[in-house]
ZADO-362642 format. One line per field, with one value per residue (C-alpha): residue in one letter; x, y, z. Coordinates in Angstrom, 2 decimals, m for minus. Last residue first. Layout:
N
residu (A,...) $
c1 (X,...) $
c2 (Y,...) $
c3 (Z,...) $
% end
This chain:
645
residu (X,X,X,X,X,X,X,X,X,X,X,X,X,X,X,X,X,X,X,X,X,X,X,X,X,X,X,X,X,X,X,X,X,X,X,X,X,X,X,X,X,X,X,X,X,X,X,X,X,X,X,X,X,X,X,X,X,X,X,X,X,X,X,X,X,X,X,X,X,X,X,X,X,X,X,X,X,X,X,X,X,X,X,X,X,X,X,X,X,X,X,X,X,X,X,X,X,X,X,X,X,X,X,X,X,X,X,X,X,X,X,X,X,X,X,X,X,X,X,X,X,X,X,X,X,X,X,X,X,X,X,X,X,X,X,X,X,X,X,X,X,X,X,X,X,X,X,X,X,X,X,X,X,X,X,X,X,X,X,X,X,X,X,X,X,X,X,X,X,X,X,X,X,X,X,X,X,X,X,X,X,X,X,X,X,X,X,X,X,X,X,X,X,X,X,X,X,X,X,X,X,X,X,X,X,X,X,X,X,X,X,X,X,X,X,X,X,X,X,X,X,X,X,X,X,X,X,X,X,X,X,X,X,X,X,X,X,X,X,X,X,X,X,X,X,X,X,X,X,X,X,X,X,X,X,X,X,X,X,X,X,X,X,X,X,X,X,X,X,X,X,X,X,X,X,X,X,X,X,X,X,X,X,X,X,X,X,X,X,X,X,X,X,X,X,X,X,X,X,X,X,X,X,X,X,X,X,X,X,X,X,X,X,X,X,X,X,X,X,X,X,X,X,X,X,X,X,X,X,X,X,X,X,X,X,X,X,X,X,X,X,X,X,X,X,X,X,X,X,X,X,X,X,X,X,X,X,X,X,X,X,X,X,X,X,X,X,X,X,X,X,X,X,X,X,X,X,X,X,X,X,X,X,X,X,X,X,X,X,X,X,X,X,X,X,X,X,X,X,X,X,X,X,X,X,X,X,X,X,X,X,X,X,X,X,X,X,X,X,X,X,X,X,X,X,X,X,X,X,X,X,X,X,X,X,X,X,X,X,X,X,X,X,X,X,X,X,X,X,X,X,X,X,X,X,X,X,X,X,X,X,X,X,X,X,X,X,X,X,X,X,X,X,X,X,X,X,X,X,X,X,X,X,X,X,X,X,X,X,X,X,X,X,X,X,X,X,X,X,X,X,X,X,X,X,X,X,X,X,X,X,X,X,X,X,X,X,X,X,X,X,X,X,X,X,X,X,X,X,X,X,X,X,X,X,X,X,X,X,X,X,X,X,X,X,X,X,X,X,X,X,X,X,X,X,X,X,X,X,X,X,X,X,X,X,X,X,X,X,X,X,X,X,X,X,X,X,X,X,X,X,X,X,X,X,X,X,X,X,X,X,X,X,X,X,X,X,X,X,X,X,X,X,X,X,X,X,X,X,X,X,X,X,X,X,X,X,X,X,X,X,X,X,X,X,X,X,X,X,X,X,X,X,X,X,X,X,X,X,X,X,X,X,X,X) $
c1 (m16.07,m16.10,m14.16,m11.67,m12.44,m14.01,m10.73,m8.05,m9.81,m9.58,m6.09,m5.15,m7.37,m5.06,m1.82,m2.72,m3.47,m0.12,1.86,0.38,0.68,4.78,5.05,2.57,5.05,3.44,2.90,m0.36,m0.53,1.99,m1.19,m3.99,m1.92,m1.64,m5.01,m5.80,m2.93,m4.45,m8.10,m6.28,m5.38,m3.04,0.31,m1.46,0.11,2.86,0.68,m1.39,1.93,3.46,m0.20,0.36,4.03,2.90,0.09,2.37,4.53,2.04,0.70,m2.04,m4.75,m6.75,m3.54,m3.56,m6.94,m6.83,m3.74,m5.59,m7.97,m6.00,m3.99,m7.11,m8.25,m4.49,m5.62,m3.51,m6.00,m3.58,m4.73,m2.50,m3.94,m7.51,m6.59,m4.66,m8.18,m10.25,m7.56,m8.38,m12.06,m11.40,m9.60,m12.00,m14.79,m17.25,m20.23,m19.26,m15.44,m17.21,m19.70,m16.17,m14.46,m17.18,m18.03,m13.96,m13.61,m16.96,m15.95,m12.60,m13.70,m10.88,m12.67,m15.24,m17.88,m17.36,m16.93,m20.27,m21.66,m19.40,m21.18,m24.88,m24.27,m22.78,m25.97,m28.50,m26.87,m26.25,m30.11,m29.96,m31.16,m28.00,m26.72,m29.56,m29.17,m25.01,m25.94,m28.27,m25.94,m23.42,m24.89,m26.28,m22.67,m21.26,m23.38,m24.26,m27.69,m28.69,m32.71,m32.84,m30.58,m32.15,m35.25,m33.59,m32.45,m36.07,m37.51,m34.52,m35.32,m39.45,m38.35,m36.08,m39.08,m37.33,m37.87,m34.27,m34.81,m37.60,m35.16,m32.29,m33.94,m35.63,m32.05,m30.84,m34.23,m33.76,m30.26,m31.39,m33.93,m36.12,m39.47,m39.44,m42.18,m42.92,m39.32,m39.64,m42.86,m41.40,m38.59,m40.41,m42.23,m39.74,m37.47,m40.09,m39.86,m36.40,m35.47,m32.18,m30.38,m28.54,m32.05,m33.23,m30.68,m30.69,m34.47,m33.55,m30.68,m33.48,m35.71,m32.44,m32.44,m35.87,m35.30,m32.53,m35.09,m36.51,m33.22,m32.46,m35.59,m37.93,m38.41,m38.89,m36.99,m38.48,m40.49,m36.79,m35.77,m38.80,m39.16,m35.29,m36.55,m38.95,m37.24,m34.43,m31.42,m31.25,m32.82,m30.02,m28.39,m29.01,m26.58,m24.18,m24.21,m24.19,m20.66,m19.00,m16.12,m15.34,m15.71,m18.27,m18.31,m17.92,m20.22,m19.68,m21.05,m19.18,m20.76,m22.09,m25.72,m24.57,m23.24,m26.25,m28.53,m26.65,m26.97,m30.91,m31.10,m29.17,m31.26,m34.63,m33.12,m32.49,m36.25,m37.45,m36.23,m38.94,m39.55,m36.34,m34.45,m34.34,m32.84,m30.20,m27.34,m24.84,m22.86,m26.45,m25.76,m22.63,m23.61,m26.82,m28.71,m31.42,m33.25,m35.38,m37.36,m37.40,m33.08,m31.50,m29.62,m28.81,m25.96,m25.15,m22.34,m20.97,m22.30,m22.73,m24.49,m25.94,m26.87,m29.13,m30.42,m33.64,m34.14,m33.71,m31.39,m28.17,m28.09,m30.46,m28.99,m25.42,m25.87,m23.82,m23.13,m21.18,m21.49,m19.04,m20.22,m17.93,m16.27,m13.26,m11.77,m9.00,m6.69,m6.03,m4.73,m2.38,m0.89,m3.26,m2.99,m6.42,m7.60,m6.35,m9.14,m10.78,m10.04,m6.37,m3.47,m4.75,m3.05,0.19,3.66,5.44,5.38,2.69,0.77,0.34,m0.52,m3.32,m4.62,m5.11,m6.42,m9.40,m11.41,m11.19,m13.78,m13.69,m15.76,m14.30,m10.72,m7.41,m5.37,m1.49,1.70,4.10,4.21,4.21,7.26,8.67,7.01,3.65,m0.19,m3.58,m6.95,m8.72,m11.67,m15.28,m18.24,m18.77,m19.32,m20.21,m23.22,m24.21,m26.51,m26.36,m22.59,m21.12,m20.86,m22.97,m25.61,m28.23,m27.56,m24.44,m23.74,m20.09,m20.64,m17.55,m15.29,m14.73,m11.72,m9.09,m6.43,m2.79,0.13,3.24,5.93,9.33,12.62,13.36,12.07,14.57,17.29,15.43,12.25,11.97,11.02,8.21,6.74,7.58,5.45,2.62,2.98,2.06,m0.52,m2.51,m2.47,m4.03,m6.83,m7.57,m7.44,m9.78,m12.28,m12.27,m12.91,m15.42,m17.46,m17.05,m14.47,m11.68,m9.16,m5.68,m7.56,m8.85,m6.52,m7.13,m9.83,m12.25,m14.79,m14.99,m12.98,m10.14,m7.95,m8.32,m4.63,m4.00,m0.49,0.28,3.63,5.14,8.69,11.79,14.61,18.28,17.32,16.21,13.45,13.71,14.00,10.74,8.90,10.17,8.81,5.22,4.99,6.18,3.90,0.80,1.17,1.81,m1.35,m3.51,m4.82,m8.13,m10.42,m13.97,m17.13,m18.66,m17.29,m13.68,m12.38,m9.01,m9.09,m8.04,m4.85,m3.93,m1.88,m3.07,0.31,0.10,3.36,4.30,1.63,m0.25,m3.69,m3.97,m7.39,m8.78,m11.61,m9.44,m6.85,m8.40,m9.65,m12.34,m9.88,m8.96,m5.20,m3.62,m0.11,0.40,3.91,4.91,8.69,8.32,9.58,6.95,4.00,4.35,3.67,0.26,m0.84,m0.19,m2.39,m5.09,m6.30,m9.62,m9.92,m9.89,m13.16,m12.26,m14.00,m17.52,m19.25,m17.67,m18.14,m20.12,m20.02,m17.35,m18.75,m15.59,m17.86,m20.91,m18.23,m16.78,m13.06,m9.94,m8.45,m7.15,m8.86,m12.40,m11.28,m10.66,m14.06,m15.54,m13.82,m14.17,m17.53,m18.91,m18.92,m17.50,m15.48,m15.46,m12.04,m13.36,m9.73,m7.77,m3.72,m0.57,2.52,4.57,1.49,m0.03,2.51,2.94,m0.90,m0.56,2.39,0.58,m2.38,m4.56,m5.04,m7.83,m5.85,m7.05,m10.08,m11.73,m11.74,m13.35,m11.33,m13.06,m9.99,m6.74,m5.10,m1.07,0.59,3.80,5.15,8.79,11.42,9.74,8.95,10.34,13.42,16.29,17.86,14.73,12.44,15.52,15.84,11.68,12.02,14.75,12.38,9.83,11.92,13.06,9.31,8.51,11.05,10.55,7.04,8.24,10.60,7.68,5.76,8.29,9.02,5.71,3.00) $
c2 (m11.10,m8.36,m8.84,m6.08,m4.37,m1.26,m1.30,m1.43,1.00,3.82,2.69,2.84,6.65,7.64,6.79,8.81,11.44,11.24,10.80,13.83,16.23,15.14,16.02,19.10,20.76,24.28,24.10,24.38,20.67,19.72,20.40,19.01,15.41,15.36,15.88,12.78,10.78,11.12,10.20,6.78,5.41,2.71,4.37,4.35,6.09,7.22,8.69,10.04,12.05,12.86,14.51,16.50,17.78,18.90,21.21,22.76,23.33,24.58,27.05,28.91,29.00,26.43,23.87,23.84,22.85,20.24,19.30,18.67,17.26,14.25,14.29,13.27,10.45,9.18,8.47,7.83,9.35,9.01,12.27,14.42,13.36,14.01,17.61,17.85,17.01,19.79,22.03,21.48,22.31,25.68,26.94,25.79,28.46,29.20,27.36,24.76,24.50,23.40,20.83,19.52,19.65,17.98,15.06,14.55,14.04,11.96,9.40,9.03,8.62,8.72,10.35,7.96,8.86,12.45,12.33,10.84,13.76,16.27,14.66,15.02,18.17,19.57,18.11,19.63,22.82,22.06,21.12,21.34,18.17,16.43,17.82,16.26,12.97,13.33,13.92,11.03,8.48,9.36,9.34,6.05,5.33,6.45,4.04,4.87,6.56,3.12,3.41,7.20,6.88,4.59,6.80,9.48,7.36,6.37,10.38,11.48,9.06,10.28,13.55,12.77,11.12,10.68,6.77,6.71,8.62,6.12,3.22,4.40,5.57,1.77,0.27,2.44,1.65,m2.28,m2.11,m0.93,m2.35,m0.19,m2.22,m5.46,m6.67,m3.06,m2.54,m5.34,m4.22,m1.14,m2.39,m4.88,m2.58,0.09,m2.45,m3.08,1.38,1.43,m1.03,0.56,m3.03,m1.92,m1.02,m4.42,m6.73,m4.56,m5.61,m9.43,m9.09,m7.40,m10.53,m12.71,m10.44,m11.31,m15.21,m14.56,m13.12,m16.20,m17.71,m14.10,m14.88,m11.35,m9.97,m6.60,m3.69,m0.89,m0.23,0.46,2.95,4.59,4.97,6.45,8.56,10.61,10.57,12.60,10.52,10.91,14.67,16.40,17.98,14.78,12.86,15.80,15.72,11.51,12.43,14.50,12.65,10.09,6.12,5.94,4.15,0.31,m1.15,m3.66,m7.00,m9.12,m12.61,m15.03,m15.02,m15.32,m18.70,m19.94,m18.32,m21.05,m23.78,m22.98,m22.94,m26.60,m27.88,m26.83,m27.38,m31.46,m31.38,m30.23,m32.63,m33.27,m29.31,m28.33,m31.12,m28.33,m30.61,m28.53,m28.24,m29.32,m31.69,m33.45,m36.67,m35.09,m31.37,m32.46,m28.95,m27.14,m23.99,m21.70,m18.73,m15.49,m16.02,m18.85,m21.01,m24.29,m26.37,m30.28,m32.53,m31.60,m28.21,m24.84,m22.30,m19.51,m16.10,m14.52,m11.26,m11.04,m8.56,m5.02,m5.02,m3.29,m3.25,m6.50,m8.75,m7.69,m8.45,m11.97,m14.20,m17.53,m19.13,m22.23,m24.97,m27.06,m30.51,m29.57,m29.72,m27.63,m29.73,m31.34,m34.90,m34.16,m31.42,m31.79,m28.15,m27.42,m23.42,m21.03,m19.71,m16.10,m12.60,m11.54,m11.27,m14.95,m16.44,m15.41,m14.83,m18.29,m17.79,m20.52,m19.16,m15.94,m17.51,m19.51,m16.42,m14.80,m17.90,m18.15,m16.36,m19.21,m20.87,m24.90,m27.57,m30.61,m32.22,m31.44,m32.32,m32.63,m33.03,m30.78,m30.13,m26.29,m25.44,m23.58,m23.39,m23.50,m22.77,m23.56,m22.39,m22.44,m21.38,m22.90,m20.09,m19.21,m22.65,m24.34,m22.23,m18.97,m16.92,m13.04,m11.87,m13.93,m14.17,m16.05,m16.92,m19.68,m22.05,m22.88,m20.44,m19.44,m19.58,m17.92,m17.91,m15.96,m14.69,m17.00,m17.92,m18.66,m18.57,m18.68,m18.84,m17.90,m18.98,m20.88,m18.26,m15.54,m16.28,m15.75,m13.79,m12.94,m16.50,m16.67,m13.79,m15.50,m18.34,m16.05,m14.65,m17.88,m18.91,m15.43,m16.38,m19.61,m18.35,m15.72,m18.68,m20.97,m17.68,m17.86,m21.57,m21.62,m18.80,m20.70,m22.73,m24.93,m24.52,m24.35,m21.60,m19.10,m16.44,m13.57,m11.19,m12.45,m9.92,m10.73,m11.53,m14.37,m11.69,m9.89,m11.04,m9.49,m9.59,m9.32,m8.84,m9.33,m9.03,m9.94,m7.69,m8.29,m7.96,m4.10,m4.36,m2.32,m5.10,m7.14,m4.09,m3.78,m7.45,m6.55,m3.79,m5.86,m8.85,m6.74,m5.34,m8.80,m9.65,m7.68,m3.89,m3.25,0.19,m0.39,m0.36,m3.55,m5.08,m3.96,m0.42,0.54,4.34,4.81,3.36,1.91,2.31,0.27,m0.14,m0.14,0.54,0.55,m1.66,m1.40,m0.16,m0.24,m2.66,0.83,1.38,4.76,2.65,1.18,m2.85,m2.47,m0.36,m3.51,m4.82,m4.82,m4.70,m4.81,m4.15,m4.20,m4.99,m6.62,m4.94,m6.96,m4.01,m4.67,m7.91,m6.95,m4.23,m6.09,m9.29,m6.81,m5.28,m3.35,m0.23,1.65,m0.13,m1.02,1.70,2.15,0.30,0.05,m3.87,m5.15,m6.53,m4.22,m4.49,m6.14,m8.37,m9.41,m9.71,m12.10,m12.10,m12.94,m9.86,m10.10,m12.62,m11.29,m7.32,m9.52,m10.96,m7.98,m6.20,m8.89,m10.24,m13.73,m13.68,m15.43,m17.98,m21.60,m24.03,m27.17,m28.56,m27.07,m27.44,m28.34,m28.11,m29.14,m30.26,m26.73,m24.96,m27.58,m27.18,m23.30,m23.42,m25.97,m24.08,m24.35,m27.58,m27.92,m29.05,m25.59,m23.96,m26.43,m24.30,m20.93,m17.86,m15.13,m12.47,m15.08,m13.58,m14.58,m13.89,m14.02,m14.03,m14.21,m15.61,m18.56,m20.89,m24.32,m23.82,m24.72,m27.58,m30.54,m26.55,m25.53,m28.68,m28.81,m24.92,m25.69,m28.98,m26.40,m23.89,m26.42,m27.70,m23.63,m23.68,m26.71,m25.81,m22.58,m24.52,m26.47,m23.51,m22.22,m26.11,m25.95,m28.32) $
c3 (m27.08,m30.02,m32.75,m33.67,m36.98,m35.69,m32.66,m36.16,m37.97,m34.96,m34.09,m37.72,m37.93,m34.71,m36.37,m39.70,m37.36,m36.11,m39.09,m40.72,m37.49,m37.53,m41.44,m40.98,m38.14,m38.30,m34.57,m34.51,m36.37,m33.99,m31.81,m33.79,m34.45,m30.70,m30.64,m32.83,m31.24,m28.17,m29.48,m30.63,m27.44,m28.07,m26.61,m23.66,m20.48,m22.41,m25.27,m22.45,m20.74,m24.54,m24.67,m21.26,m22.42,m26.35,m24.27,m22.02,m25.21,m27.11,m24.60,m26.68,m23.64,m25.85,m26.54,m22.57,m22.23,m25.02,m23.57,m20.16,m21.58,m23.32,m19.54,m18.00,m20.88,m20.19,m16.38,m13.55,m10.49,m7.15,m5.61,m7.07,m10.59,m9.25,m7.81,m11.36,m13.06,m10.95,m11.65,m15.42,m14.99,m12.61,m15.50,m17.98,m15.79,m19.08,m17.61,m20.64,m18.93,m15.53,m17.12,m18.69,m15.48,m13.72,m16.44,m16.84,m12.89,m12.20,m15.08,m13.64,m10.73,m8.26,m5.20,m5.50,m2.79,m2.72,m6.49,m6.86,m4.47,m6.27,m9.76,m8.25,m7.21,m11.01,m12.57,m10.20,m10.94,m14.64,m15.51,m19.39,m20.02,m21.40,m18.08,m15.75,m17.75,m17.39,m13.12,m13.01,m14.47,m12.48,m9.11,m9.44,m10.32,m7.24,m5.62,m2.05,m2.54,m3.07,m3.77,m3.78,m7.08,m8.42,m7.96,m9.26,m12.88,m13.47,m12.94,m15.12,m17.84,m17.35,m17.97,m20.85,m22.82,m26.23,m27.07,m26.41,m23.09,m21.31,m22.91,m20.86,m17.64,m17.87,m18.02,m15.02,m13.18,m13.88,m12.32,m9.63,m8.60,m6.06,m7.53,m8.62,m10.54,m11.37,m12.69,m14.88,m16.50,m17.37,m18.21,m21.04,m22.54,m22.90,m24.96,m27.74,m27.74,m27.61,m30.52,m31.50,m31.31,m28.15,m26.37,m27.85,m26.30,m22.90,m23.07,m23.78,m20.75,m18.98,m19.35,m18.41,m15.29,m14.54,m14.44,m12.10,m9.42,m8.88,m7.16,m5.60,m3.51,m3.64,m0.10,m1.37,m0.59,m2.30,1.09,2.79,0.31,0.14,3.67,3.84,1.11,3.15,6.32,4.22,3.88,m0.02,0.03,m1.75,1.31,3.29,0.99,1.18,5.15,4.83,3.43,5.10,5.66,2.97,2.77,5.74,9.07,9.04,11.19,13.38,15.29,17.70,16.37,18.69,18.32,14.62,15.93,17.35,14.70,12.36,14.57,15.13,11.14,11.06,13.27,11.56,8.49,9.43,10.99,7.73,5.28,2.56,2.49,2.89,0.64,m2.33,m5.42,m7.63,m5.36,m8.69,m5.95,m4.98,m2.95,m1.23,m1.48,m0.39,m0.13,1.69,0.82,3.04,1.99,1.67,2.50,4.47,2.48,4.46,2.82,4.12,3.68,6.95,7.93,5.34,6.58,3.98,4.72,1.74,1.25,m0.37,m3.22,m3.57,m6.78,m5.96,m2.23,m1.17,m3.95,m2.94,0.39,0.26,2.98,4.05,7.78,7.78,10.53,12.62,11.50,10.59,14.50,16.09,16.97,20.58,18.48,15.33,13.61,10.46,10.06,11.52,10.51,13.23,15.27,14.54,15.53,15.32,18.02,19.02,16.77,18.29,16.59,15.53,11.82,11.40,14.08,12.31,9.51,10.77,12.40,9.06,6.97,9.73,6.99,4.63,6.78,6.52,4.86,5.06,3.71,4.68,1.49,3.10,m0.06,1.66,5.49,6.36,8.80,6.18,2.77,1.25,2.49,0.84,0.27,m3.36,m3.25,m2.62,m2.44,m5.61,m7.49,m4.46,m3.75,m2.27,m4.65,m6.23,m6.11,m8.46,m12.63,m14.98,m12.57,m14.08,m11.09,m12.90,m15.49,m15.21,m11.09,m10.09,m7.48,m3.78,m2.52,m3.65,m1.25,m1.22,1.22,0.42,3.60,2.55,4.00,0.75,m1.52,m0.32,m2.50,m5.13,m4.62,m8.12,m9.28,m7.36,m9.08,m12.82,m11.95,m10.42,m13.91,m15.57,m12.97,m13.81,m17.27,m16.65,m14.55,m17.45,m19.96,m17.75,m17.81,m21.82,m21.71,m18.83,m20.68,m24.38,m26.56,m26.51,m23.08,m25.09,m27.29,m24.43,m24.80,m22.23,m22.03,m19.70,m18.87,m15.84,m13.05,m13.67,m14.06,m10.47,m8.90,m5.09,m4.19,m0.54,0.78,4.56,5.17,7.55,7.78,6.53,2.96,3.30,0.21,m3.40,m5.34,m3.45,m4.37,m7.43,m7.88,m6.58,m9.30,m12.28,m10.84,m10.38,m14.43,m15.75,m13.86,m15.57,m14.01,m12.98,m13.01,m11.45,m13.63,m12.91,m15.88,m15.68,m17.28,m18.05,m18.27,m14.30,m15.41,m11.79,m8.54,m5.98,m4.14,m0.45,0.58,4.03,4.90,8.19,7.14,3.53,3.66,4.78,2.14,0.97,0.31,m3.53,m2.60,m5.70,m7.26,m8.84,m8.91,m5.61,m4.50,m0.63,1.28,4.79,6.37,9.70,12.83,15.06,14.48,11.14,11.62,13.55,11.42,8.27,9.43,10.56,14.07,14.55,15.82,12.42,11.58,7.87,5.63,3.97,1.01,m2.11,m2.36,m0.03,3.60,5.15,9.06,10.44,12.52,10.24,7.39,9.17,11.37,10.71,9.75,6.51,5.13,6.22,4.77,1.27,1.36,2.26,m0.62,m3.29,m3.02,m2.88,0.50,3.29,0.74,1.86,2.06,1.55,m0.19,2.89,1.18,2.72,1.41,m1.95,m3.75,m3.65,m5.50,m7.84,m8.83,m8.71,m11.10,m13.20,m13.45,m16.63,m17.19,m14.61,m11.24,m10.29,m11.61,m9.49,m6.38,m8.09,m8.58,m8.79,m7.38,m6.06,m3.17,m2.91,0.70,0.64,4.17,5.29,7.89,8.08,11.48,11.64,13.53,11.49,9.79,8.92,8.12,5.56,3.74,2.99,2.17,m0.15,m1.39,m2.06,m4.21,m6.10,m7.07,m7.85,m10.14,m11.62,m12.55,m13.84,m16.48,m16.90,m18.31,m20.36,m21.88,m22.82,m21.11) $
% end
């Protein structure tokens, strides 16, 4: 360990034994919350190496070592910790889908409600406001370059970012009231970017160094509470982990096992006793009501019971069941949902099929005891229908007003597509369906190799095996057009769009097909729609305002980007247009203003430079013009020569 990282070890050890003097002289309830949410973060990825600050967090209070994710998803997983309740019950049960019931109370709501001071900062725009996680905080920070781009298509910011924000926050706080922050980490999601060298080499490796890099800023976020930290509660949680191969899923979202659904649950500070491991499967969800309890306000203010504290006889028990879903292979792919129950030593997955698991006997859950063991599935199934007979059930009503009107306006929740939505959901087991994505990993493979037609082959197979994927379709729409059939592209990219009408993306890809076809109506619908449902595209602002300046209307373009901007959009591709637009219209000044805004956003971007080089270049200022395109051609050698992970 360096001497940095033990210095933050210490830190967090002092902090403890403060809290420890503090709870033997006062009441034992704190004065604050910190609540710390840990994106894809699996339970093992701590006591790894790679998290001393975590690891000394944990040791100093008490800590649920079968804590149980409800989904492998960040937003419902996130809405579940927050209010105590299930997916089933808050209705959020994937990502980008709908808003918090507004009825329903949260953590935030309820302490601010007491006079508490409320403040959130979270780093995807997977958990962006407009999905109602902002209820009740003061300041709920998701600010964001909209340019950074994760995997799955969201913006994210890095931890050092989340930290800086959290600990103005924390500066900017009235000391004599109590307060309430949650800081949401998304690092460990894919792709991993950060230094993987102290962990050797491959997927674990490279996610091990995102994990470790988030413990190194968490370090310097306890820290900043000085004073503070010794009548502060920490609580921390990861949403859901990551399989990194196991069970042939690289990432989350398609099964329910151990490697996705066991995170890291554990609680710090006043009133909290340090060095406790409560053992057995238990619901992460009842984190919410736990907390409450543990600051002396009542549990039963939010859904759910309070997880067992090890507080002695009358407590809650471990032993009950943990329900766990995911949608995600219904929505995006059209396969089997699966609900998963997990009792004892035992895991049902109910799904097309049946599955059993010995997480005792069989910790990798790769032998299927539902044949041999029927009786045992049997029970376990009945208990599991038991408790969803239970469930208050919700849905969450749509993003953005209007919406289903648009949808109907361009046929997606016409009778007609409603059928084909529903027949293009197969019963196909996730399990099985695996093997098909590495055959479109093979056809991706191709497409990117310039091999369209060996590629076209493949999809269109795919897509037959599993009709209303969506995934497949976008891949298929890509190979149909690189072989040069743009009708049959368009064809492939509406029916994924029919099949989750939801997806901003779906909507994306259609609309630049339509425009690369010449079809700017259809086009231009298809991005409102997209922007309808992602107000802060970034990819559905510049594709509108540059259809908009190619109809001859740049005017309405650019006001289309400041609507963005005004709505929370932090972009340094948006201001690059904007000087373009202003260096068309002659103003060199407005022009010089926007590209000192992208050049301040990121310095790195080379196409800024190359524009700003074009404007001083107007100005008759060759020197400053030279400089700057020679800056953008470095940037542009430097990212060719960059290896790619």
């Amino acid at each position: 360990m360096t001497a940095g990282r033990a210095a933050l070890v210490a830190l967090v050890l002092a902090g403890a034994a403060g809290a420890a003097a503090g709870e033997r002289e006062r009441a034992p309830h704190a004065r604050h919350l910190l609540l710390i949410t840990l994106d894809t973060t699996r339970a093992d990825a701590l006591g790894a190496g790679a998290t001393p600050v975590l690891d000394a967090l944990a040791a100093s209070g008490t800590s649920w070592s079968g804590a149980l994710a409800p989904a492998p998803l960040t937003l419902p997983a996130h809405a579940s910790l927050l209010t105590g309740l299930e997916p089933p019950a808050h209705g959020l049960r994937d990502n980008g889908g709908g808003v918090l019931p507004a009825e329903l109370p949260t953590l935030a709501t309820r302490l601010a409600g007491a006079g508490w001071q409320t403040g959130a900062v979270v780093a995807s725009r997977v958990l962006d406001r407009r999905f109602g996680l902002g209820r009740g905080f003061a300041v709920y920070d998701d600010r964001m370059l909209a340019d950074r781009i994760g995997e799955y298509g969201y913006p994210e910011r890095p931890a050092r970012e989340v930290v800086d924000a959290a600990l103005a926050w924390l500066a900017d706080r009235d000391p004599a009231r109590p307060f309430f922050l949650w800081v949401h980490f998304y690092d460990p999601h894919a792709p991993y970017r950060a230094d993987s060298g102290p962990f050797g080499a491959g997927p674990r490796a490279d996610y091990l160094g995102e994990v470790a890099a988030v413990d190194r800023e968490l370090g310097r976020l306890l820290g900043g509470l000085g004073p503070a930290r010794g009548e502060t509660l920490v609580a921390v949680a990861g949403d859901h982990g990551e399989s990194l191969g196991e069970q042939g899923e690289a990432g989350h979202g398609l099964l329910l096992h151990e490697g996705v659904l066991r995170v890291p649950l554990f609680v710090a500070g006043p009133g909290v006793r340090a060095g406790r491991t409560i053992a057995g499967p238990v619901a992460a969800w009842r984190l919410a009501p736990t907390l409450l309890t543990l600051l002396g306000h009542p549990a039963g203010a939010l859904g759910g019971r309070p997880l067992p504290v090890g507080a002695g006889a009358g407590e809650d028990p471990v032993a009950a069941g943990v329900r766990s879903e995911t949608e995600l292979p219904r929505s995006a792919y059209g396969w089997s949902a699966l609900t998963s129950w997990t009792s004892g030593r035992h895991r049902l997955v109910r799904g097309a099929r049946l599955e059993l698991f010995d997480l005792l006997a069989d910790p990798g859950e790769r032998r299927d005891l539902a044949a041999r063991e029927r009786s045992r599935s049997r029970a376990l199934l009945a208990e599991l229908e038991k408790h969803e007979r239970s469930l208050a059930r919700r849905s969450a009503p749509a993003a953005a007003s209007g919406l289903e009107e648009q949808l109907a306006a361009l046929g997606y929740l016409s009778g007609a597509s409603r059928a084909a939505g529903s027949a293009a959901r197969g019963g196909l087991d996730p399990r099985a369906g695996l093997a098909l994505l590495a055959e479109l990993e093979g056809a991706r493979a191709a497409l990117d190799a310039g091999r369209g037609g060996e590629a076209l082959a493949t999809l269109e197979r795919l897509v037959q095996a599993s009709p209303g994927n969506v995934p497949f379709l976008n891949q298929l729409a890509r190979a149909r057009l690189a072989v040069g059939d743009r009708g049959g592209g368009i064809a492939a990219l509406r029916e994924a769009a029919r099949a989750h009408p939801g997806s901003e993306f779906a909507h994306l890809n259609l609309a630049e097909a339509l425009e690369e076809a010449g079809l700017w109506g259809e086009a231009e619908a298809e991005l409102r729609l997209a922007l309808a449902l992602d107000p802060l595209s970034l990819r559905g602002r510049l594709g509108l305002a540059r259809l908009l300046a190619g109809a001859g209307r740049p005017e309405a373009g650019a006001e289309l980007l400041r609507e963005g901007e005004r709505a929370g959009l932090e972009s340094a591709a948006v201001a690059v247009e904007l000087a373009r637009y202003e260096l068309a219209r002659g103003d060199l000044e407005g022009a010089e203003r926007e590209i000192g805004r992208a050049l301040a956003l990121a310095p790195e971007e080379a196409r800024a430079w190359r524009v700003g080089g074009e404007i001083a270049e107007r100005r008759g200022d060759a020197g400053e013009a030279a400089r700057r395109y020679h800056r953008a051609a470095q940037l542009i050698a430097r990212a060719s020569a960059a290896p790619r992970r």
